[in-house]
Structures are given as structure tokens and as C-alpha cells.
C-alpha positions, 0 to 999 in steps of 0.5 A, a space after each residue: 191586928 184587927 184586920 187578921 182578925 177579920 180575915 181569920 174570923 171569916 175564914 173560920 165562919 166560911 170552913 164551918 159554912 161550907 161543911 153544912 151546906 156543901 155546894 159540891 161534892 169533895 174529890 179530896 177528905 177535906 181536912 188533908 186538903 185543908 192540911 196542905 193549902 194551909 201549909 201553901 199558905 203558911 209558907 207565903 204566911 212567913 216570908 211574904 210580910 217581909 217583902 211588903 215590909 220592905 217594898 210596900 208599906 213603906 210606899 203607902 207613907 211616901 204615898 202619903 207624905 208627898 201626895 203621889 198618885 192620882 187620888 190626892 190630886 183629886 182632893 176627895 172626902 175620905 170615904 168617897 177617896 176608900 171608895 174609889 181605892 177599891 174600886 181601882 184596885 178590884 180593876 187592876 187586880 182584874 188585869 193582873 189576874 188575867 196575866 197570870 193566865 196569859 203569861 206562861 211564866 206567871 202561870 207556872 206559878 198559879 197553876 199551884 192554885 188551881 190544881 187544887 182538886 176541890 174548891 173552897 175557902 182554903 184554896 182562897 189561900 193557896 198561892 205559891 209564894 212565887 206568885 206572890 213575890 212576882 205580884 209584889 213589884 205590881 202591887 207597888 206599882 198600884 199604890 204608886 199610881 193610884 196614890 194609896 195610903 197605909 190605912 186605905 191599903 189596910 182597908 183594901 186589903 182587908 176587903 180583898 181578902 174576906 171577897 176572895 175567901 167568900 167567892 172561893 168557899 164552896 158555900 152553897 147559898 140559896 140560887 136566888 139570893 146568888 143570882 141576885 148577888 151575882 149581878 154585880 159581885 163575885 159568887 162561889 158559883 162564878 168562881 167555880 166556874 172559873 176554876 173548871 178543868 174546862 180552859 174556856 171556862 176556866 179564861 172567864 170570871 177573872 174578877 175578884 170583888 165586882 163583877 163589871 170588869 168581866 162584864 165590860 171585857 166580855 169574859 164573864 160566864 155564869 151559864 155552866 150548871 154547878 153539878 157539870 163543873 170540875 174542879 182543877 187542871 187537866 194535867 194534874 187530875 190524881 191526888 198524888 199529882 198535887 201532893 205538898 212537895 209537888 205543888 212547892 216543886 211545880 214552877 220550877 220542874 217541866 210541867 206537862 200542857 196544863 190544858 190536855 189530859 195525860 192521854 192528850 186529850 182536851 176536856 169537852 165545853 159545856 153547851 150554853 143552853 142560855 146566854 152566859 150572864 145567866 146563873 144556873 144552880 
């Protein structure tokens, strides 16, 4: 309960954030938009518990009843054992990010997340229930090996949340406060970077909590001014390209190249005038 309030509370701040100091303007009325990720969302919202009912909560206690995985073989003291579960977490979250991008089968699904037209906090929540269903086996396969238990998955998955709502709201925060920020954790600027109609840029800043994982892979790019960023996907440029029963229908229909135009041309790379772990406004 507390962690849904948490969650929701931080999706209510950043929408009422976002709409004071926009950091881009929208392609889409904003409240259509909202309307239909959220209806994305609601969709995940009821089905997707049951699955992790069934697959991975019940691992936490196992997890926890017979010390598998890696951290109770370490005997750390509680905080520093939360510490190392996110940090091992926001890491594998990194490669799974990365392989929704370079499996084709996987992007089928999260080419629904970023078709979105416009960026913000909503589309922080507009995943295909594909998507998530395939992540599931995965993220059993975290709680097994690293060794999570049912309150360290409570934490973690509250702290995911809440980072992935902030990075994808459209918050425009004060360019030195985020390039302070951006130094270590994910920003709505990195991010929007990533979700560029640009397939250069849009191949970087995969990370979603810290943002060493980037820097260690040599895929972080902050050197993309936010006013040359389009949002979305080559293939999928006009409203009626991303209405509701399309985005539900769109990984099972055959889908044009993702990364071309309609008129099969590519969108132009931005040149990099300063070296990419540079964040420019």
C-alpha cells in the first residue's frame, strides 16, 4: 500500500510539474495522451500482478526461506544488503533495456513505448503488457541470482518506479541543477535523448536509475540540445499512427522499418559539437 502511494503521489507531483515548467513543447493535447498511456498502463495494471503473483513473489520468499542467490552468501548488514540490491538491479535492468532494443522480437513490443509522439511522465507508464509478460521470466531470474527477498523487492521496485517516472517526465528543471544531476543519475534530458526519432541517439542512455552503466558501456550521449530532440519513432510520426487499438494491435501486425521514414528516408544525427558527456539545455 505504501509503495502505490508513493508511486501514484510522484506520478500526481511530476504531471502538475511537468504542465508549469514544460521542457518541450507538445505535438499531442496533452490530456488525449495521458488518456490513452494510462489506458496502456491499466491494461498492464490488471493483468500483470497476477503473473508476478504467481512467478515472482513467490521466489522472494523462497529467496528468503533457503538463502539462494548471491547476497545471503555475503552476510551484509541490511542497509548496506538494499544498497547492493538496487545497484544490482538498476545493472541488469540496463541489459535488459539494451535487448528490447537489439532483439527484434522484443522491440515489436517496446516500439509501443516509444511511438509515443511526446515524452513525459505518462509515457513512464506505457508499456505494452507483452513487454512486460516477456520481462517477467527475466526478472525472476534477478531475484533468483542475485538473492532478493519480498521487502528488498518492495524497496527496489518502489525506487525504480519513482526514477523512471522522473527521468521520462518532461520537467524542465534548471540546466545546472540537471547537469549537476546528470552526472551520476538519469535526467528527463538524458532520457529524451534517448527516445529521439534519431536511432544513434535514441541506441544510448539506456540506463534507468545511475548512470555509470552507460558510462562504463560507452553509450551515454548528453550532447544533443533539447530544442533539435524529436520525440518518437520514424515509422510511426502522425496521431492516427499511434491511436489506442493500434498501439495494443502493433506487436503482432507486420510493422514497417521503425527506423525510416514513410518515404524511406532516415532522420539526419545531430552534430556533436562537444564531447557527449556534456549536457546541453
Amino acid at each position: 500500500m505504501l509503495s502505490s502511494i508513493i508511486v501514484v503521489g510522484a506520478f500526481l507531483a511530476l504531471a502538475c510539474l511537468e504542465r508549469l515548467w514544460p521542457l518541450r513543447a507538445s505535438v499531442e493535447a496533452k490530456l488525449r495522451r495521458e488518456g490513452r498511456n494510462l489506458s496502456i498502463a491499466g491494461i498492464a495494471a490488471v493483468t500483470l500482478p497476477i503473473a508476478g503473483a504467481l512467478a515472482v513473489l513467490p521466489l522472494t520468499y523462497l529467496v528468503d526461506s533457503r538463502g539462494w542467490g548471491l547476497l545471503p552468501r555475503l552476510g551484509l548488514p541490511k542497509w548496506a544488503e538494499v544498497a547492493l540490491v538496487l545497484v544490482l538491479m538498476d545493472y541488469t535492468f540496463y541489459l535488459w533495456h539494451v535487448m528490447t532494443h537489439r532483439v527484434s522480437f522484443l522491440w515489436r513490443f517496446h516500439v509501443v513505448h516509444h511511438a509515443d509522439l511526446d515524452l513525459d511522465a505518462s509515457t513512464a507508464l506505457r508499456f505494452h503488457l507483452g513487454e512486460l509478460l516477456l520481462g517477467v521470466p527475466y526478472q525472476a531470474a534477478q531475484v533468483l541470482l542475485i538473492g532478493i527477498t519480498p521487502a528488498t523487492y518492495s524497496i527496489w521496485q518502489t525506487t525504480f518506479l519513482v526514477a523512471i517516472l522522473f527521468h521520462h517526465s518532461a520537467l524542465k528543471l534548471p540546466y545546472e541543477w540537471e547537469r549537476r544531476l546528470s552526472w551520476f543519475l538519469v535526467t528527463p534530458r538524458m532520457h529524451g535523448i534517448h527516445h529521439s526519432i534519431v536511432r544513434s541517439e535514441s541506441d544510448a542512455n539506456w540506463s534507468s536509475g545511475l548512470n555509470i552503466w552507460d558510462r562504463l558501456h560507452g553509450t551515454l550521449r548528453l550532447n544533443v540540445p533539447q530544442e533539435q530532440v524529436s520525440i518518437g519513432v520514424p515509422a510511426y510520426r502522425t496521431a492516427d499512427a499511434v491511436r489506442f487499438p493500434k498501439l495494443v494491435a502493433m506487436p503482432f501486425v507486420p510493422q514497417p522499418p521503425s527506423w525510416q521514414f514513410r518515404d524511406g528516408t532516415n532522420p539526419v544525427d545531430h552534430t556533436e559539437g562537444v564531447p557527449r558527456s556534456l549536457l546541453l539545455p
